[in-house]
N, C-alpha and C positions, 0 to 999 in steps of 0.2 A: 504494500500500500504506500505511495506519495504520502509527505507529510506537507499536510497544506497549513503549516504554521507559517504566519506572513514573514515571523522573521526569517524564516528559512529564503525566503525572495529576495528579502533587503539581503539578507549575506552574500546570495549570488551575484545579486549585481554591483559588490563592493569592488572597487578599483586593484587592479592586480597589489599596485605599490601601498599598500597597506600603512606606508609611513606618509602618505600624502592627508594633505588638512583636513579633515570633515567637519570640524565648527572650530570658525574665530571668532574670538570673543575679546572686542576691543576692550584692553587694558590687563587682559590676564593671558593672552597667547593661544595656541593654536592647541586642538585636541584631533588627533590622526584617527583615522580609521581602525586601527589599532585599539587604539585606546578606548575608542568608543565600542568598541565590538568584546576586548574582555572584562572593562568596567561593565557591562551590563554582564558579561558571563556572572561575575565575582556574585551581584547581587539577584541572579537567579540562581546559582546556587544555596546560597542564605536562604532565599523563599523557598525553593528545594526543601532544604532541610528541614522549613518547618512541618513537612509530612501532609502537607494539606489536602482536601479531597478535587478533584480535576472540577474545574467551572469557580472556584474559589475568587471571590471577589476583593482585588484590593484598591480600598480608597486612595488616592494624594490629593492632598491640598497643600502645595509647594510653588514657590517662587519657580521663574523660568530659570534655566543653570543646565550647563552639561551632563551633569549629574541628574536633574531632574528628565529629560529625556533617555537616558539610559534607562532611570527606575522604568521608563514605559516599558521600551523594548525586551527587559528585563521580564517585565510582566507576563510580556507575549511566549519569549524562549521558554518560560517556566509552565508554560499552560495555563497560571491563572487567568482574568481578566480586570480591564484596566479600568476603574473608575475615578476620571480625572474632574475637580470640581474648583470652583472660580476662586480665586484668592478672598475674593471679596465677602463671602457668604460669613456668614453670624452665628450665632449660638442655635438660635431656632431654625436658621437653614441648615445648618449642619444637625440636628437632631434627628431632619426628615431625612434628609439622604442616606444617613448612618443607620436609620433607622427599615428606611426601606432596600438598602443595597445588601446589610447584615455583614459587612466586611471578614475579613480571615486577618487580614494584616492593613495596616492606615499608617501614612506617612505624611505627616506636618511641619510646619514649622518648627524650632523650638521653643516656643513660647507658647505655642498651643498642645503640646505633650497631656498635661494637666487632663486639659478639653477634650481630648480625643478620649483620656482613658476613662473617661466621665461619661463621655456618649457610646464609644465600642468598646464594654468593659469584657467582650469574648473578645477582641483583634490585637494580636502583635501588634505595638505602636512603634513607630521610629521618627525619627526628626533628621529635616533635611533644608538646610535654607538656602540662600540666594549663591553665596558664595561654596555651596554642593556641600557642606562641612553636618556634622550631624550624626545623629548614633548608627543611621543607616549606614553608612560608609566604615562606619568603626567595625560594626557585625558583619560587614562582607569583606573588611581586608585581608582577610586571612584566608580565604575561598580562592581555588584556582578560576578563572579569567574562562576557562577552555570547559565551557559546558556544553553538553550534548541537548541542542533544542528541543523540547517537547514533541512528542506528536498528535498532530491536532486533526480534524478530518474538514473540509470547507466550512461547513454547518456550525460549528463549532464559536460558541460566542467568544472574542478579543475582547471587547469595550462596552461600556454601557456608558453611554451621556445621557447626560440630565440635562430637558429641555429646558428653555430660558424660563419659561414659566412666567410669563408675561400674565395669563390667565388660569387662576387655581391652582393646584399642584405640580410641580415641578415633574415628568411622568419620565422613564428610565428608558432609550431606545436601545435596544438589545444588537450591536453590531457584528458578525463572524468576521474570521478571519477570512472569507470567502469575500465577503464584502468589500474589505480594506483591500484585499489585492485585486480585486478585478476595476476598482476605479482609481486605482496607483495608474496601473498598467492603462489602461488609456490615457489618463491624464501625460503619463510619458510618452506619448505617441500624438496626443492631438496640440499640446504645448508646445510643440515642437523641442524637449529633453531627449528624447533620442537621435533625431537628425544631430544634434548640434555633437552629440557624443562619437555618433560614426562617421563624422565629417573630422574627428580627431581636437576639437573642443571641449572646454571642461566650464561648466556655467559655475555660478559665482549666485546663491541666493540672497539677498537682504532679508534677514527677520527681523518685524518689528513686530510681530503678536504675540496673543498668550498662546501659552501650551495646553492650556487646559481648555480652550475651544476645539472643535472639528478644523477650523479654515488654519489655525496656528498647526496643529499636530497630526491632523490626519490628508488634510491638502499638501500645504507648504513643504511640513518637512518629510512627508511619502513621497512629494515629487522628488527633493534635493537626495534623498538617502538611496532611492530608484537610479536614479544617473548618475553616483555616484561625483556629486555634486559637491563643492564646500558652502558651510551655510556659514554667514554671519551674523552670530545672535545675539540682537540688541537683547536687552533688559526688558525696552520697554520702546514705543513709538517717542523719537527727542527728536524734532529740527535738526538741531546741532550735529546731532550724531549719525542721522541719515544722511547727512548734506556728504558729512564725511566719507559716509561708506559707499555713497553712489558709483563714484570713480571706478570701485574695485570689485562693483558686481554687474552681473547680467542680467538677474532677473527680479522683480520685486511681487511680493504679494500683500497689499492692503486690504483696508478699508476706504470710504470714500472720505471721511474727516482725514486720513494719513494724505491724500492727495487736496482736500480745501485748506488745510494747513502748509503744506510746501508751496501751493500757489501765492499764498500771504506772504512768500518769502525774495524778495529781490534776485537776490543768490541763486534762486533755481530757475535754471531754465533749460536748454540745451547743449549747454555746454556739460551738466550738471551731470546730467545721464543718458551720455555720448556713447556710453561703453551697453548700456541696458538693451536687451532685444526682446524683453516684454514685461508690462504694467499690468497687472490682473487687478479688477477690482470685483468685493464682496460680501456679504454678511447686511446690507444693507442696497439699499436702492440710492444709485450713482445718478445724480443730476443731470441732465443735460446741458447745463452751461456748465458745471465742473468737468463733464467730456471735452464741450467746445475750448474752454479755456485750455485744459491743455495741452492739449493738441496743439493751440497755436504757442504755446510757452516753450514747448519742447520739440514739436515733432515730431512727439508720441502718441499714438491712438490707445488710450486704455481698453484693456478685452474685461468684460465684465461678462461675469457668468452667475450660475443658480445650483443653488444645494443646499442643504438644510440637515440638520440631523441625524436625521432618521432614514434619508436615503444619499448622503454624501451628495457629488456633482452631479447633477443632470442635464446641464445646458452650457453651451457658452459660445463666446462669439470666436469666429475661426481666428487661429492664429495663422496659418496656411495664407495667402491669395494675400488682396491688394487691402490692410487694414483700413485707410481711409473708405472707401471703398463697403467691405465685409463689415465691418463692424460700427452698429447701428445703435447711436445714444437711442437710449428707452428702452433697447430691448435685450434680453439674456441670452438672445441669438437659439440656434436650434438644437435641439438634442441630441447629446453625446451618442458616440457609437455604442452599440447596445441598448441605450434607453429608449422609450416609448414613451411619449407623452400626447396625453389625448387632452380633451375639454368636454364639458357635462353641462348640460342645464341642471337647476336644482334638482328635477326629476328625471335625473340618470340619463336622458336623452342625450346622442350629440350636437354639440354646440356648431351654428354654420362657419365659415372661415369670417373671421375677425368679429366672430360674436363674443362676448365675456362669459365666460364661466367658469367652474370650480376643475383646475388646476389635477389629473390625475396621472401616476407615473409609474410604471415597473419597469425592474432593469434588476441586475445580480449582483448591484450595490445596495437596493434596499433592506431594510432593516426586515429582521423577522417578524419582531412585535414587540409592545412594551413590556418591560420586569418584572411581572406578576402584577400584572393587569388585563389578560385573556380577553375580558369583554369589553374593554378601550382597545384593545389591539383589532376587534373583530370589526368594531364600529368602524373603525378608519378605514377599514380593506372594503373591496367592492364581491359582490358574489363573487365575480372573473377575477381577482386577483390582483387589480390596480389600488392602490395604494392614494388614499386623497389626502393630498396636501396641504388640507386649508389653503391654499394661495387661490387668490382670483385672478385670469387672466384668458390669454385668444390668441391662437395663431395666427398668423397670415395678416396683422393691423396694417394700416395705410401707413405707406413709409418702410414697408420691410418686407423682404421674400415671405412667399408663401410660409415656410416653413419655420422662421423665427419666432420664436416665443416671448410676448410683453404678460409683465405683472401689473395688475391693478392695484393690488392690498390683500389684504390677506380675511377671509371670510368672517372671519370674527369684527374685523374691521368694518364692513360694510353700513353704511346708514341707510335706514328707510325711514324717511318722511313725509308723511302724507301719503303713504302706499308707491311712494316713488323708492326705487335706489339708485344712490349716489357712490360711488365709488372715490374715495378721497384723494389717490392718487391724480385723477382726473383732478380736481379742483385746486391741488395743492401745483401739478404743471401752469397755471395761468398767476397761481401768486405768487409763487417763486420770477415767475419774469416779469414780474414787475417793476418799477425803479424802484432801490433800496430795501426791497427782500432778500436776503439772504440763505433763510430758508423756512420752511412751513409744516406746520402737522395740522388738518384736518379730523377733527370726531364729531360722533355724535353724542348729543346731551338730552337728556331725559326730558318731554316737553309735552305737557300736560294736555297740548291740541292736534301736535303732529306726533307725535309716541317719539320721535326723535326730531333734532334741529341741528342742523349743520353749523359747527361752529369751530374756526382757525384759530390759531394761534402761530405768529409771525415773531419771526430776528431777526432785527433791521440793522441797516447799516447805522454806523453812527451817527453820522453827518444827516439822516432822516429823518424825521417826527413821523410816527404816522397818525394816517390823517382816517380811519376805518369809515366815514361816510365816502371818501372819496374810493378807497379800494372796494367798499360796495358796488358803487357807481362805476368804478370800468369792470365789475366783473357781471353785473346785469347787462353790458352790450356785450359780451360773449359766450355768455350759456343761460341754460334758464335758470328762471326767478327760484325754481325749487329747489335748484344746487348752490345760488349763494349762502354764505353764510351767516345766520342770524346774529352772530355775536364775533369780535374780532378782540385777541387781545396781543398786544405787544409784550414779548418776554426777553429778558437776556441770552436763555439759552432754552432746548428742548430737551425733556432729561431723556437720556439713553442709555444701554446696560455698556457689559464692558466691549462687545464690539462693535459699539457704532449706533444699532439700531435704536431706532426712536419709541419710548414705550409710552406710548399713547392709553394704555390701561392706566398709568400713572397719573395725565392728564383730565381723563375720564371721573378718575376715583376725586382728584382733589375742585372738579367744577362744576359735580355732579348735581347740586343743588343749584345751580344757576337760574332753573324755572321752573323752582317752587312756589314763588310770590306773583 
């Protein structure tokens, strides 16, 4: 029998020279492929030892660090699976996930040691923090480097993340090892990561995300560890430090703040990232004037694609042909090799070419189902076996090939007012271009005559006042009266989690009384 343990994939396609860089990390030096291939031996061994039963779940809640990427892959060679969870989470978010994942082994900071043995009083705990130092590394020094990788079979769960949880319970999406390597292995094929390597080039990553998202650890650095790639791994997204590192890489993976932030900067432009042969953007819905702009700043066409969770990438715009050209601000472009993506009216019907509807997708990167949640996993699947996204959107929209795929918002999102729906993406395109928006979120608010009221909430420039009679008034000559907004308010900023995305539950929950009186 094959062992279809994904680390078994990343080893093959490691660089013969084994002493060449696989992560720099400005200011502490370079860690070789070497290095990275028996530090993680060292601390699957350790998990080894603890005797655990196969499917055995271990938590981290750990700073980004070389060391903290090994603990993953560590994870994988050992057969357990990996559950990586946001730096940011608290005492009561940590309760649920610990609670619901039932850990074997959990790995923290060390300042939360304490915490973890309080909430996983069954799990080995260890401590690991920014600079890799920590009891983990003390219990696997002693361990040889040279372990024999688990054998895993495709089906077999790797990961379990935990959904943003924008709404209600944070639910576990169940990932295999089948999963991770079958949207590696395209992703190094349609990113054009393998041309570049059999043409005798070696890419050069920029990291600026976390690790404990899907787009940080199972995009980014599946691509750079597939090509046998070097990654440079920021801390954290810093101006200063990206500006630095452009020079010395090829490829970058953001969000769409990581690229409105470098446009704010004089300093960047085409000279900046002369060497780069491609801008991915994602996690988050990419503006159409932060495309246009930078394009004209650099001469880079950002490739913005779509994926989520529970079923990794399913879309994106071609890296291949004439980017200007192929790659279409608004839209996530069309679905990857292997994936299927259809459209549904609410009653299951197909949706026509550029009708909006509910977003369905199968491919042999999706997720099997949630963590011991059977009948949430069954709700989201279709009889046939397509997978619903919650996302709202239509193929073939004006402005883009048949086959490209635009998002609207995401179905929970939706406003109905007055038996109308509104789709806020839509509304928030006309007030983003407007003079001195910045940028816009769109909800709805509870309204005691229309059951909801469409209502924005804008970030202006500085140098702007806004004037909300006047942005009412040019937005009644461009759509109907039942999609303007009843209420408009000026904010500093829109709150968003840690990659990007704008939580609009957030804005809901605190303006939700707006029209009670």
């Amino acid at each position: 029998m094959n062992n279809a343990n994904f680390y078994g994939l990343i080893e093959q396609r490691m660089p013969q020279d084994r002493s060449a860089a696989c992560l720099r990390v400005p200011g502490a030096g370079d860690v070789s492929w070497r290095e990275l291939h028996l530090g993680a031996g060292r601390m699957a061994a350790l998990l080894a030892g603890l005797q655990l039963a196969p499917g055995s779940r271990l938590v981290a809640q750990v700073d980004k660090s070389p060391e903290a990427l090994m603990l993953y892959l560590a994870t994988l060679r050992s057969g357990l699976v990996y559950v990586p969870l946001n730096v940011a989470y608290q005492e009561a978010e940590l309760r649920h996930f610990l609670d619901d994942s039932q850990p074997s082994v959990a790995v923290c900071a060390p300042g939360r040691l304490s915490l973890f043995d309080m909430l996983a009083p069954g799990a080995a705990c260890f401590s690991l923090d920014e600079h890799g130092q920590g009891t983990l590394l003390q219990a696997a020094r002693d361990f040889s480097g040279e372990f024999a990788t688990a054998r895993c079979t495709a089906d077999q769960p790797a990961a379990i993340v935990y959904t943003s949880g924008t709404t209600g319970r944070s639910k576990g999406a169940v990932l295999s090892h089948g999963n991770l390597a079958s949207n590696a292995i395209v992703l190094d094929e349609y990113w054009g990561f393998r041309q570049r390597r059999e043409q005798g080039g070696r890419d050069v990553l920029l990291h600026a995300l976390p690790l404990f998202h899907v787009h940080g650890l199972f995009v980014a650095c599946h691509c750079a560890l597939m090509a046998g790639a070097t990654t440079i791994l920021l801390p954290r997204f810093d101006v200063e430090q990206v500006l630095r590192a452009l020079p010395q890489s090829t490829v970058m993976m953001g969000v769409p703040t990581f690229y409105t932030r470098l446009l704010q900067e004089p300093a960047f432009g085409a000279h900046a990232c002369a060497s780069i042969r491609l801008f991915t953007s994602g996690s988050a819905p990419l503006l159409a004037e932060t495309f246009e702009k930078f394009r004209q700043r650099t001469g880079h066409t950002l490739l913005e694609r779509y994926g989520m969770s529970e079923t990794l990438m399913l879309a994106s715009n071609p890296y291949f042909g004439d980017p200007s050209h192929d790659r279409i601000a608004g839209s996530v472009g069309p679905p990857l090799p292997g994936v299927q993506v259809r459209i549904a009216r609410a009653d299951g019907t197909p949706a026509a070419a550029g009708e909006v509807g509910q977003v369905e997708v199968r491919s042999q990167s999706v997720f099997s189902g949630y963590w011991r949640q059977p009948d949430r996993t069954q709700e989201e699947f279709t009889h046939d076996g397509w997978f619903r996204t919650g996302d709202l959107g239509c193929l073939g929209a004006p402005g883009a090939p048949p086959g490209y795929l635009r998002l609207v918002g995401r179905r929970k999102d939706l406003i109905i007012t007055g038996g109308y729906n509104v789709y806020p993406k839509e509304i928030e395109g006309y007030l983003n271009a407007l003079p001195g928006v910045l940028e816009s979120a769109v909800v709805g608010l509870p309204h005691p005559d229309f059951g909801e009221a469409v209502c924005a909430f804008l970030v202006m420039d500085r140098s702007v006042e806004l004037d909300p009679a006047q942005v009412v008034g040019k937005l009644k000559e461009a759509i109907a009266g039942f999609k303007v907004p009843k209420r408009i308010w000026q904010v500093p900023e829109l709150p968003r989690n840690a990659m990007g995305k704008v939580q609009k539950n957030v804005l809901r929950q605190q303006y939700a009384k707006t029209f009670d009186h």
